[in-house]
C-alpha positions as CSV (number, residue, x, y, z in Angstrom):
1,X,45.1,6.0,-27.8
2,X,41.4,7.2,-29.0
3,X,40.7,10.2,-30.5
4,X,38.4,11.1,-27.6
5,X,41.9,10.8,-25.4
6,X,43.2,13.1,-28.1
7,X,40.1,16.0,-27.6
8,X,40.5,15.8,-23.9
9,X,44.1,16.1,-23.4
10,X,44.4,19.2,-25.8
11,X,41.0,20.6,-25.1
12,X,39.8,20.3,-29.6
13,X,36.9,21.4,-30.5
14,X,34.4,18.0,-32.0
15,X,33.0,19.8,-35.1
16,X,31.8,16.6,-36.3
17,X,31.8,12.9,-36.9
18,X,31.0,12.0,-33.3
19,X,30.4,8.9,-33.5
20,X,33.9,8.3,-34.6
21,X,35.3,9.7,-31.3
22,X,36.1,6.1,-30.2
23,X,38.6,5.5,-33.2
24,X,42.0,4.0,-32.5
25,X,45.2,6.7,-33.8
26,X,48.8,4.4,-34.4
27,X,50.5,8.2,-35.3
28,X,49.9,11.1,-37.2
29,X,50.4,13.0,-40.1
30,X,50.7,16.7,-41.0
31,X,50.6,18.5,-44.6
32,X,48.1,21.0,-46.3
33,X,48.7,19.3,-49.8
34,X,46.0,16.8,-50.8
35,X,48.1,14.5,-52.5
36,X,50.9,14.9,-50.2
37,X,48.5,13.1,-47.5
38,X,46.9,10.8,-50.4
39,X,50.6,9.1,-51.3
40,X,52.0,9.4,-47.2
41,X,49.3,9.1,-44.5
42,X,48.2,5.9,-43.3
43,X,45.2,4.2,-41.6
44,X,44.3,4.5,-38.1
45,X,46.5,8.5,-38.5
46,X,45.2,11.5,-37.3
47,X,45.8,14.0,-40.2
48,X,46.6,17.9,-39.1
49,X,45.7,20.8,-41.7
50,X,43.9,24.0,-42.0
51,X,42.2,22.4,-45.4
52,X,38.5,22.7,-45.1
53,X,36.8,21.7,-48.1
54,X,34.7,18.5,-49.2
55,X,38.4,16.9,-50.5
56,X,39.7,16.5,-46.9
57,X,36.9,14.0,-46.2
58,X,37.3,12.4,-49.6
59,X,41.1,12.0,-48.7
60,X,40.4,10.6,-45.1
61,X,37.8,7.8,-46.3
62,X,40.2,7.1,-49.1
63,X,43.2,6.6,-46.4
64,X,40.9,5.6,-43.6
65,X,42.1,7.8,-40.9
66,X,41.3,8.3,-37.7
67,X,40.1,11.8,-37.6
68,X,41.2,15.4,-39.3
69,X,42.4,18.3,-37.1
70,X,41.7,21.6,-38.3
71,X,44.3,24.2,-37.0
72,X,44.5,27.9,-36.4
73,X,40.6,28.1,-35.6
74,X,39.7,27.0,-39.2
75,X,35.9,25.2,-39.1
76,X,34.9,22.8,-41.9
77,X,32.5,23.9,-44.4
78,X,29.1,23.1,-44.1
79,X,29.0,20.2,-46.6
80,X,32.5,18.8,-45.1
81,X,31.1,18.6,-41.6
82,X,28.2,17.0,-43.0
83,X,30.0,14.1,-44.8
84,X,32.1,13.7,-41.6
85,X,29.1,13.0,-39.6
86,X,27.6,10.4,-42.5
87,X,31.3,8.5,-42.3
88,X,32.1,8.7,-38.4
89,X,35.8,10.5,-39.4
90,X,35.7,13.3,-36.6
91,X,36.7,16.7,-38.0
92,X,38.1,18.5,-34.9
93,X,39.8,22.0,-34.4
94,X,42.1,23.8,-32.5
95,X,43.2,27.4,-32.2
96,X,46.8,26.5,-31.7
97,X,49.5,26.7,-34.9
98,X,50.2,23.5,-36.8
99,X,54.2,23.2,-35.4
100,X,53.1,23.3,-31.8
101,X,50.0,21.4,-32.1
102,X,51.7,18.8,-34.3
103,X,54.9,18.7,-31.3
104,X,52.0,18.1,-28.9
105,X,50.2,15.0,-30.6
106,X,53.9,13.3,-31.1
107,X,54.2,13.5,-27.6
108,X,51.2,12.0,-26.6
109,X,51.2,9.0,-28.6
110,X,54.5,8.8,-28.1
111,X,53.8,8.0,-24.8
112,X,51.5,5.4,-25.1
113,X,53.4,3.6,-27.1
């Protein structure tokens, strides 16, 4: 599964990193604490959190994900978005909670699997 199959099967919004929209997700990975995701989340995840400073880009690159989720509307901040776009990690966002969003994306790669 590609992110893009992610953003059109749950409607996200692409805030940025485009180019990354073709990335391959093997699972996810949910948590709002930086190092939490630093010592859990592995490559190729999609990471869910309503984190939207600079450090969520510098964790992402770190881990190489596949792309961030922002939940509950959250946007990423200017300079976050910007660094996104400079390292094709898509930064997306939904307005759905974390739980129910998180349930959804378990099911979908579940099924591809």
């Amino acid at each position: 599964m590609k992110v893009q199959d992610i953003v059109d099967q749950l409607g996200l919004k692409i805030c940025s990193g485009a180019a990354g929209l073709n990335r391959e997700i093997v699972g996810g990975y949910t948590s709002d604490l930086l190092s939490d995701v630093m010592g859990n989340a592995n490559e190729n995840q999609i990471w869910l959190t309503l984190q939207t400073h600079k450090n969520i880009m510098a964790i992402a690159s770190l881990k190489d994900l596949a792309a961030i989720i922002l939940v509950k509307g959250y946007q990423p901040e200017e300079d976050t978005a910007a660094q996104s776009n400079e390292e094709g990690i898509p930064i997306l966002s939904s307005e759905e909670e974390t739980f129910e969003l998180t349930g959804k994306i378990y099911d979908l790669i579940k099924r591809t699997k």
